[in-house]
N, C-alpha and C positions, 0 to 999 in steps of 0.2 A: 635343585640338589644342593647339601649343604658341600662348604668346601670341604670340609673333613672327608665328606664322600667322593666327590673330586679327586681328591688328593690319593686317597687309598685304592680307585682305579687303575689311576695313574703309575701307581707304584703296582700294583697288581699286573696291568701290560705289563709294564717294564719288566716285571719278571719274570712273565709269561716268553717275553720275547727275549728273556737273556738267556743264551744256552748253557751257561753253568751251571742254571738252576732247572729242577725238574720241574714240569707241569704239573706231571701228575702227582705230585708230594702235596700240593695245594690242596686245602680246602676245598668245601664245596662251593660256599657261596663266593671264597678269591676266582677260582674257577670261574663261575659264569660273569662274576665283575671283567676278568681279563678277557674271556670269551667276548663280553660287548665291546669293551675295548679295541679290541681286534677290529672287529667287524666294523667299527666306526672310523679305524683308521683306513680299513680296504675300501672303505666308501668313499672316506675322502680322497683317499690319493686316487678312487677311477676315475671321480669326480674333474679333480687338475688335470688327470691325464688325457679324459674328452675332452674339457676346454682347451687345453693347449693346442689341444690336435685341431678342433674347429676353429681357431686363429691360426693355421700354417704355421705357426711359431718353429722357427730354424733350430732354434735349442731341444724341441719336447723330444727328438728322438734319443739326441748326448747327454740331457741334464735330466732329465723329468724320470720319476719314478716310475719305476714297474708296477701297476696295480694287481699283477699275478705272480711278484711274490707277496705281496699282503695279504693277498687272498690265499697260495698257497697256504700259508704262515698259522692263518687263519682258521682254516678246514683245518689243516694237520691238529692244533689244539682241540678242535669241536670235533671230529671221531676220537681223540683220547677222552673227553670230558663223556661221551654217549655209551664207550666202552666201560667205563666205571661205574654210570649209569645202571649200564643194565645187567653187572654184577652184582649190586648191592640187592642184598634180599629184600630190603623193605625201604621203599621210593619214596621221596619225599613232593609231592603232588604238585604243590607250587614250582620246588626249583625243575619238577619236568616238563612245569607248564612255561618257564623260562628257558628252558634248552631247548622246547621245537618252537618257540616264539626266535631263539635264537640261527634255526635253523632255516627257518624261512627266511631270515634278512640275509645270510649268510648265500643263499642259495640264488636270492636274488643278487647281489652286490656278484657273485663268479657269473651268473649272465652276463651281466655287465660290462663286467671284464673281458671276459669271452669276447665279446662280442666285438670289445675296442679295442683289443688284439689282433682279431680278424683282421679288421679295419685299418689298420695302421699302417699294414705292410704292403697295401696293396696296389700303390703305385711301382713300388719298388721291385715287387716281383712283378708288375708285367713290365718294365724297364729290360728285368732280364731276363725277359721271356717264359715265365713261371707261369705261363694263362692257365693248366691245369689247377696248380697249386692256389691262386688268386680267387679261380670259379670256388673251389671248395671255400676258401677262406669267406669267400662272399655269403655263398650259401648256408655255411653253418651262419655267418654273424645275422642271416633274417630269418631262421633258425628261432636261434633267439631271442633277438627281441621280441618275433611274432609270440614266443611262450611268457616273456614279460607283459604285452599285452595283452595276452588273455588269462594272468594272473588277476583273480579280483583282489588278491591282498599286495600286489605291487606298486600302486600308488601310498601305501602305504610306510613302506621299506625302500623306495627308490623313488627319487627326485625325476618327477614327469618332464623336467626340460630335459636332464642328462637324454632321456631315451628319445625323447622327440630329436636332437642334434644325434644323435648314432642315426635315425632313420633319415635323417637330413643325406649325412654321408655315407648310408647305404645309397641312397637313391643316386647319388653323383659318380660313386666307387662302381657301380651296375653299370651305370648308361659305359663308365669308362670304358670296363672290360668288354661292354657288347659292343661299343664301336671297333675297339683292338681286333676282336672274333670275327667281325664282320669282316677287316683288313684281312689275318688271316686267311681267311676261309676264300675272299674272292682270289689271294694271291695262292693258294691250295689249287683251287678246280678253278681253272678259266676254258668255258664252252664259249668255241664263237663261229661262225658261218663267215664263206667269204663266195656266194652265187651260192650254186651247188655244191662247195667243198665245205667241209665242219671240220674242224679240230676240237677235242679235248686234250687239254694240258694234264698233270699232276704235278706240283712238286711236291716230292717225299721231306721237303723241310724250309723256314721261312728263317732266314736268318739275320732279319734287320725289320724294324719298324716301319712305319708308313712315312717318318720323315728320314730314314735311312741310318737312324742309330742303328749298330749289330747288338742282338741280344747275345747277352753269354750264356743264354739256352736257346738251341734251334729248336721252334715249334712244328711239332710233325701233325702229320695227318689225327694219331690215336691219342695226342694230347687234346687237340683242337674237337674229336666228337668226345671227350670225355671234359672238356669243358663246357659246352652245349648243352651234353646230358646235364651235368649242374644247375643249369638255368635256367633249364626245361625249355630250351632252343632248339635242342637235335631234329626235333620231326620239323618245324617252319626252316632250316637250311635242308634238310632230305627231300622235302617239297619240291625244293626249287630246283635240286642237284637233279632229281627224279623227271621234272618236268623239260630240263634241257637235257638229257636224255632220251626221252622219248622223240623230241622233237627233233634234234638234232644227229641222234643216230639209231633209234630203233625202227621209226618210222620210214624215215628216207631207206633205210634196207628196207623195208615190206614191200614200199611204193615199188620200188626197182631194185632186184635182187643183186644186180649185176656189178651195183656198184663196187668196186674195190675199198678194202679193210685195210689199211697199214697200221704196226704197234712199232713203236720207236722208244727203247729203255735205256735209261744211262741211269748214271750213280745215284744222280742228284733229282731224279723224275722219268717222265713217262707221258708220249704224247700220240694218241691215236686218230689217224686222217680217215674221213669217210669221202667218196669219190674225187678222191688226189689220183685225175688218171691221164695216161698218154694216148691218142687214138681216138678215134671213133667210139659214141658215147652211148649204149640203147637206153631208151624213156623208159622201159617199162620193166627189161626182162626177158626170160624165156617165156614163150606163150604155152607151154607143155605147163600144167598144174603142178604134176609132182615135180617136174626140175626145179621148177619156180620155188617151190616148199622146203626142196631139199637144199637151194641157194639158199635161202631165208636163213635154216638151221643153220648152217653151216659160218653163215656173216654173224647172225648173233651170240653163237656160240663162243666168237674173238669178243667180240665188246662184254660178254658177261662175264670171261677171263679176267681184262681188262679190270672191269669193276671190282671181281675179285681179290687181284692182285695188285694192281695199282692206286686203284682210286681208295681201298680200305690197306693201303701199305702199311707194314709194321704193326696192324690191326690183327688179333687172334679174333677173326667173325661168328668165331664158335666158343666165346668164353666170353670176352673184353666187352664189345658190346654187339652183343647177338640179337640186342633187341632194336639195335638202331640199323643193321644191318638187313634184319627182317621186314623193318617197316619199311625200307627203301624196295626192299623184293617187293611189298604187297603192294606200295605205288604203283612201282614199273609194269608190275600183272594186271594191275585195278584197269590200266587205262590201255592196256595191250593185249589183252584177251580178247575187248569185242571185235577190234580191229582185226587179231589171228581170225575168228569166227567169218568177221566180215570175207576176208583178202583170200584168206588160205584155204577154210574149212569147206565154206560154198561153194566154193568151183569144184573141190576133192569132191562132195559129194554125187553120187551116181545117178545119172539124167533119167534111169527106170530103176522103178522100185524094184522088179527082180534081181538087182544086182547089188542092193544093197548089203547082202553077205558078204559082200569082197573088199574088206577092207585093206588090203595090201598096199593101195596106193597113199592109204592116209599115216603110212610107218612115217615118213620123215617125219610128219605134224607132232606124233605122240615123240619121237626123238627128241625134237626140240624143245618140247615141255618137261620131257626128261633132265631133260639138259639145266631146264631152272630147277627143278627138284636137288639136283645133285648137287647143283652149289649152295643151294641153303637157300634162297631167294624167293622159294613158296613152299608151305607147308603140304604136304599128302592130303588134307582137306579141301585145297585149295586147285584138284588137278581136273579143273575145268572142261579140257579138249578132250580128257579120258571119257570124262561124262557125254558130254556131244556125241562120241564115235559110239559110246554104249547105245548112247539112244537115238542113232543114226535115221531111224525110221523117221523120227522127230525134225531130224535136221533132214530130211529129204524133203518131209513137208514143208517145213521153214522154207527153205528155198524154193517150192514151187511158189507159194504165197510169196514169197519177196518177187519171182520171175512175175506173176501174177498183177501185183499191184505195182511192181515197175512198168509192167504193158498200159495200168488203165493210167498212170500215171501220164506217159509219154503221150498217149491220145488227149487225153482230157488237158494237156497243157497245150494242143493244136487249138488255134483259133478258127474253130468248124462252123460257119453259116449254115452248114445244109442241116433242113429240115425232114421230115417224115412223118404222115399222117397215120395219127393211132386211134385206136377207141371205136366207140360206136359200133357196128355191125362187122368192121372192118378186123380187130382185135379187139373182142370180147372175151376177158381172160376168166375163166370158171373157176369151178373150188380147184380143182387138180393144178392148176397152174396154166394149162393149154387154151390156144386160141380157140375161138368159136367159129366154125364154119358157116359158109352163106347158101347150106342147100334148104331144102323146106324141111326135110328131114328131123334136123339140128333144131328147127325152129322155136318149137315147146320148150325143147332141155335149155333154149339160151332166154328165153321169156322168165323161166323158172330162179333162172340165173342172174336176172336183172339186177337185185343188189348189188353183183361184185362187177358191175358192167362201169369200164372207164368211159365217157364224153369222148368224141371225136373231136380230133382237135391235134395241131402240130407240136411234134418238137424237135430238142435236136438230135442228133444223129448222136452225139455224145453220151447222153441221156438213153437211151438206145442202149447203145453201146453197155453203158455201165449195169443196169438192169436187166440184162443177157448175161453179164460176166456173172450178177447173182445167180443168176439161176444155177449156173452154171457150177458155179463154186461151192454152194450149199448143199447141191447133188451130192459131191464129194463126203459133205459128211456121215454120209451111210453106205459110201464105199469104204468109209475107213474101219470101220467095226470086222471088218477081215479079221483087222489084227486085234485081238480081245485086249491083250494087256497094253497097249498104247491107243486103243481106241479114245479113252477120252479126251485125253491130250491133241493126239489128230483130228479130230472132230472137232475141238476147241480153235485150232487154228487153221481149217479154214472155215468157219464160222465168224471168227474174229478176220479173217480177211474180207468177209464182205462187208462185214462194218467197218473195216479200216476205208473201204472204198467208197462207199458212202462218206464217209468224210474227206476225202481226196477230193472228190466232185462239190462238196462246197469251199472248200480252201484256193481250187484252184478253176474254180469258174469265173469270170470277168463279170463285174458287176455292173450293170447296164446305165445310161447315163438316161437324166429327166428329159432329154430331146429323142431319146431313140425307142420307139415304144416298139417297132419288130422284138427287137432285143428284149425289152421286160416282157412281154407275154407269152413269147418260147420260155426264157426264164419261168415266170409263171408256172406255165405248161409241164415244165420239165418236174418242177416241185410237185405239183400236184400228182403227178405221172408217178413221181417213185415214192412219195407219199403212199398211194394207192399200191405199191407193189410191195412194199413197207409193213402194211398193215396184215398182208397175208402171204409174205415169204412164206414165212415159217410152217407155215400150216403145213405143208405136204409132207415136211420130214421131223417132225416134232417127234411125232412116234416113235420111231427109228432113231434118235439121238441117245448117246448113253445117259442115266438117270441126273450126272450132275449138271449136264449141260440143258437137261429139259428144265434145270429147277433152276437155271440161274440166265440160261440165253433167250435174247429179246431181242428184236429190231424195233418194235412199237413206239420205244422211246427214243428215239430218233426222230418221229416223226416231227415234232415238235417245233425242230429246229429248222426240218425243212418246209414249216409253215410258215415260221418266221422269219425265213429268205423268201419265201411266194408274195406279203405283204410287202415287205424289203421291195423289192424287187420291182414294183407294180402302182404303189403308192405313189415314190417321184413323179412317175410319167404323168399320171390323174392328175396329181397337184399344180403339176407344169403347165399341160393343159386346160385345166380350170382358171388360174391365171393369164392365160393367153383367152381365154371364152370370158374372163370380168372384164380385160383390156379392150377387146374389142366391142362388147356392147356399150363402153361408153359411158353417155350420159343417161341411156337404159337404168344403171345399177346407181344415178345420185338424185339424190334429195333435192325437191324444188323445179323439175322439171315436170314439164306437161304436156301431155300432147295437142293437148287442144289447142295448144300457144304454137305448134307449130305447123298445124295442117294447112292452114292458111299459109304460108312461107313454104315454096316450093325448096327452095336448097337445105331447107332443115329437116324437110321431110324426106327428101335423099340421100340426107347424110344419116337419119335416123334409120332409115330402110336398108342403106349399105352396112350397116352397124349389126343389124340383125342378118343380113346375108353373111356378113364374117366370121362370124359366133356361128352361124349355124355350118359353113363348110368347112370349122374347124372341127364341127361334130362328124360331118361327112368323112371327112379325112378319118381320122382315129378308126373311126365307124369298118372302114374299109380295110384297115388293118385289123382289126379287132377280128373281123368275119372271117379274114384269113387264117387267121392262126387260133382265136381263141377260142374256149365249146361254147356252144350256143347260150347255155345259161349263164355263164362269166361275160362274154359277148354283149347280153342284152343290158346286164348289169351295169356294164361301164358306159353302156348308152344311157342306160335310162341317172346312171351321176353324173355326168356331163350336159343333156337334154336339161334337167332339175336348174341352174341356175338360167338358162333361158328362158325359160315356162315361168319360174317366180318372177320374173326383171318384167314381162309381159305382160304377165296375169296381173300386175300391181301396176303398172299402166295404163291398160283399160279400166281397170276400177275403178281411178282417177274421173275417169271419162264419161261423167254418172249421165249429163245432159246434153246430147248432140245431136245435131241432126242426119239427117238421112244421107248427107253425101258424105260427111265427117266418116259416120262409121264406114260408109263402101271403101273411103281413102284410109282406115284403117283397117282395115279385112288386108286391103290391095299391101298394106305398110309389115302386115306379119305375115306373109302369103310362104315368105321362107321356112320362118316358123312353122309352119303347118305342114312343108312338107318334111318333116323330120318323122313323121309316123312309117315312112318308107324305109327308113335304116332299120327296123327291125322286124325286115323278114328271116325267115331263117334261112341264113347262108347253107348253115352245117345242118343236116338232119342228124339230130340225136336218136336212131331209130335201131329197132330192133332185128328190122327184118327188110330183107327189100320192099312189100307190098307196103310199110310203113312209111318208109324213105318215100315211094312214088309219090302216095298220097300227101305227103306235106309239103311236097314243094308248092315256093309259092306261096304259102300260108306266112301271115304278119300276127309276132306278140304281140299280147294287149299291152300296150303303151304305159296305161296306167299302173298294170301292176310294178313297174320298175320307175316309172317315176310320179311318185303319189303329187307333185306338183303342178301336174299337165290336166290334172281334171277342173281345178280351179281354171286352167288358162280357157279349157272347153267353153266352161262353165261363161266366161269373157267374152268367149269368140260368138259362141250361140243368142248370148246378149244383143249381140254387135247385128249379128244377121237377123235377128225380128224386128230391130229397130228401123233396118235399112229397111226389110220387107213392108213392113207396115206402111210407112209415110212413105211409098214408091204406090201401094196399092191406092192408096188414098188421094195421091197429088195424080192419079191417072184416071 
């Protein structure tokens, strides 16, 4: 720019900004010259006045310029120059393309200002206790800047470091005030427990700092949530305020009504004691429901006062901040409702469904949720125990289901050994659900039946237990269709109570260890047992459920899980034991061993022979267990995985043994003689039978060997080698 131009700006401010002369007397184009003038000097002087501020310079508050009158000064000339504007009938394009070019710097530079205004004063008002006045100042100046940076044309018209040092000292002027609030707000509400006694404090006002300066404004209660609100604080302090309330006094009254309530108010605050008592102390309460309920109302009735009045002091809850007031109600109810539901509702409700109409005794309950309605603390959408008592039918069954699954709960958490034989001829459960009888009678319809017939076989009494309680509970759900309009809902819960019990019984059964296999095959047993009952609960009352609960309820998929507890369960032990049957055969299971190296050597052929006596009465052992408790086809099963590594370790021993002679193989016949007799562990212990005439006839009777352990025909195949060879050269040498 030349200096001439310069110069005649220059002079153009200066006249702008002298008040003898008018603005609006200028020209158009002196007008936007002084107009940038202006604006270059509001820039510069916000410019000095952030740096100065961001050096702490002790002078910038006494000596340094105001940037908001420049910018006043400023604006006041640019709405005269826009007014002129937009009276002339015919605009001249360019200089209006220079007046909103002007208007935008302008617009930006009062952010600015704005914003290091805010900023400036805000150590000083929380010095003197202005935390309301501070929060806002804070908040409008990020405000601000947030709308310079999401200006795209503000790096343009404003110097990117000015704004980068304002959000510098926003960030420092923030933490300031939330540490102050924080000081505050702990010296406001102090909750603290001493055993069984709680006090809450208020004070109604804080009149010194955390290092004991006195403010010369006492911060109250309704500065301190409307500084919060600024910050967007209020709900993470009502959290916490809400949580040590609960704990410290809504709860300890539910637990025990009896505790004593004291409110203690002076000038300056307000301190409520929860069991500060003299005397003899009850744990619990009245054992009477509704006295207990009407204690209940009556204790919390004082602390919701309290809240009212104290804790929101010099607070108007129904104007000021109704919304920080309400969010503390919806806490205190959020986390205090299940617990009324739990403590209060379920005992109130009536132990026979016919009495269900007589709600008279559940008045205190609805009282005291009256009681938060009326102070503001939950909305009429929100009157939860209303709903309950409405649908009382609902909460009758709730409770029997909760009585219900607290029974299977307390059994199933007994460590019960005893067992009980099921299945087979014994409990053969048909389509109906009923057991099968053992006359001749019965006999056809239970042959016919066969498919749904469970293996005889033990388990425990717990297991038992819980698949009786089904039966039992699922009936229900076609008692409940009585009532048309809460049938589904009823139907639904206890339906979903016997699935909740079903999974009781795996969370809370002990999982059996790899040395104790009684324990893993009852386990077993048990899975497989309600697997089996699993699969055709439902069948009997499908019909009879109402249409949403036929279209959505299942136990089927359940089963799944207690398959894969049955493997769980049964694997360890095999595996445990198959390491105990490779340990003990020895030098049987390594490479480079012979036997023909050792038939000659009588103590190796003892030690070889003892090796396969070990291994095989480890088979015996299990064997003997297994027969006890497990069905005869699971039974043969784990015989014939166990049997499988002795028969291979043997069978590939004698192979070896291609040329020998006649007494070689007798001393081997004599060396696996253990071996051989392992075809005796699978007789059938358990007759899996239909009928008693079945049962007689199979006693006695031995599986074939081979179909469960496909490795034992090769050993045959060894051992029959062995005995032509002896026979022959015995026929021969005689």
């Amino acid at each position: 720019m030349a200096r001439g131009s310069r110069r005649y700006r220059r002079s153009a401010a200066a006249a702008a900004r002298d008040d003898t002369l008018d603005f609006a007397q200028l020209s158009g184009d002196a007008q936007l010259s002084a107009l940038e003038a202006l604006v270059d000097d509001a820039r510069t002087t916000t410019y000095e006045a952030i740096g100065m501020h961001s050096s702490d310079a002790p002078s910038a508050r006494i000596y340094g310029a105001d940037p908001l009158d420049a910018v006043a000064t400023a604006n006041e000339k640019y709405e005269t120059a826009r007014e002129q504007q937009q009276q002339q009938q015919q605009g001249d394009a360019a200089a209006d393309a220079q007046l909103d070019n002007i208007g935008r710097a302008l617009r930006a530079v009062v952010r600015l200002a704005k914003a290091h205004a805010n900023l400036r004063d805000i150590d000083e008002q929380l010095q003197h206790g202005d935390v309301a006045v501070a929060a806002s100042a804070v908040a409008e100046a990020a405000a601000l800047l947030a709308e310079l940076q999401s200006d795209p044309d503000s790096p343009k018209l404003i110097a990117r470091a000015s704004v980068e040092i304002l959000n510098t000292i926003l960030i420092k002027k923030r933490a300031a005030l939330r540490a102050e609030l924080d000081y505050v707000a702990a010296e406001t509400y102090k909750i603290s427990a001493h055993g069984p006694i709680a006090d809450v404090a208020v004070a109604f006002s804080i009149a010194s700092n955390a290092d004991g300066v006195p403010y010369e404004n006492h911060v109250t209660p309704s500065d301190l949530f409307f500084a919060l609100a600024e910050l967007g604080l209020a709900r993470a302090r009502v959290d916490a305020l809400a949580d040590g309330l609960v704990a410290r006094c809504f709860v300890p009254l539910l637990r025990n009504s009896s505790e004593p309530v004291a409110v203690v108010r002076t000038k300056i605050g307000a301190t409520m004691s929860i069991g500060a008592f003299v005397g003899p102390r009850s744990e619990t309460g009245p054992a009477d429901p509704v006295e207990r309920c009407s204690q209940v109302r009556d204790k919390w009735a004082v602390v919701i006062d309290f809240v009212q009045s104290d804790i929101f002091h010099d607070v108007d809850v129904a104007d000021d901040h109704a919304d920080i007031y309400a969010y503390l109600g919806s806490r205190l109810w959020e986390s205090l409702c299940p617990l009324l539901r739990e403590s209060l509702l379920v005992p109130l409700v009536p132990d026979v469904a016919a009495s269900i109409g007589d709600t008279q005794q559940l008045v205190p309950l609805l009282e005291l949720e009256e009681k938060w309605l009326a102070a503001g603390l939950i909305a009429a959408d929100a009157l939860h125990i209303k709903a309950a008592v409405r649908d009382l039918l609902q909460a009758y069954v709730s409770k029997r289901r909760r009585g219900l699954l607290t029974t299977v709960a307390s059994v199933l958490a007994i460590d019960d050994a005893n067992t009980v034989v099921v299945g087979g001829d014994t409990s053969l459960i048909d389509a109906s659900g009923k057991s099968a009888g053992h006359s001749k009678k019965s006999s056809k319809k239970v042959s016919a039946d066969a498919s749904l017939a469970f293996p005889r076989c033990s388990i425990s009494a717990r297991a038992q237990m819980l698949v009786d309680f089904a039966r039992e509970t699922i009936a229900l759900t076609t008692v409940a269709q009585e009532d048309a309009e809460n049938a589904p809902s009823t139907a639904a819960l206890y339906f979903y109570a016997v699935r909740d019990s079903f999974c009781l019984f795996r969370c809370l059964t002990p999982r059996p260890g790899a040395d104790d296999p009684k324990h893993a095959f009852v386990l077993f047993n048990d899975c497989e047992y309600i697997c089996h009952h699993l699969a055709t609960l439902g069948l009997r009352f499908r019909d009879k459920w109402p249409p949403a609960l036929q279209a959505s309820a299942t136990l089927v998929d359940v089963v799944a899980s207690y398959r894969s507890l049955a493997r769980a369960s049964i694997s360890p032990v095999l595996a445990r034991t198959k390491d105990r049957i490779h340990h003990a055969l020895g030098n049987w299971t390594q490479s480079g061993w012979l036997l023909a190296d050792i038939v000659e050597d009588q103590s190796l052929l003892d030690k070889a022979e003892n090796s396969l006596a070990l291994a095989s009465s480890i088979v015996s052992q299990i064997a003997g267990v297994a027969a006890a408790y497990l069905p005869d086809s699971m039974h043969l099963r784990v015989l014939g995985l166990l049997i499988g590594p002795i028969a291979e370790a043997v069978s590939g021993r004698l192979r070896q043994a291609a040329l020998i002679r006649d007494s070689v193989a007798r001393a081997l016949l004599r060396l696996v003689s253990a071996v051989l007799a392992l075809p005796d562990c699978f007789r059938y212990q358990q007759a899996n039978a239909l009928s008693s005439e079945t049962l007689a006839a199979s006693k006695g009777a031995r599986a074939p060997i081979a179909k469960y352990c496909p490795e034992w025909d090769a050993l045959i195949s060894q051992i029959d080698r062995l005995k032509k060879i002896s026979a022959q050269i015995s026929t021969t040498a005689f």
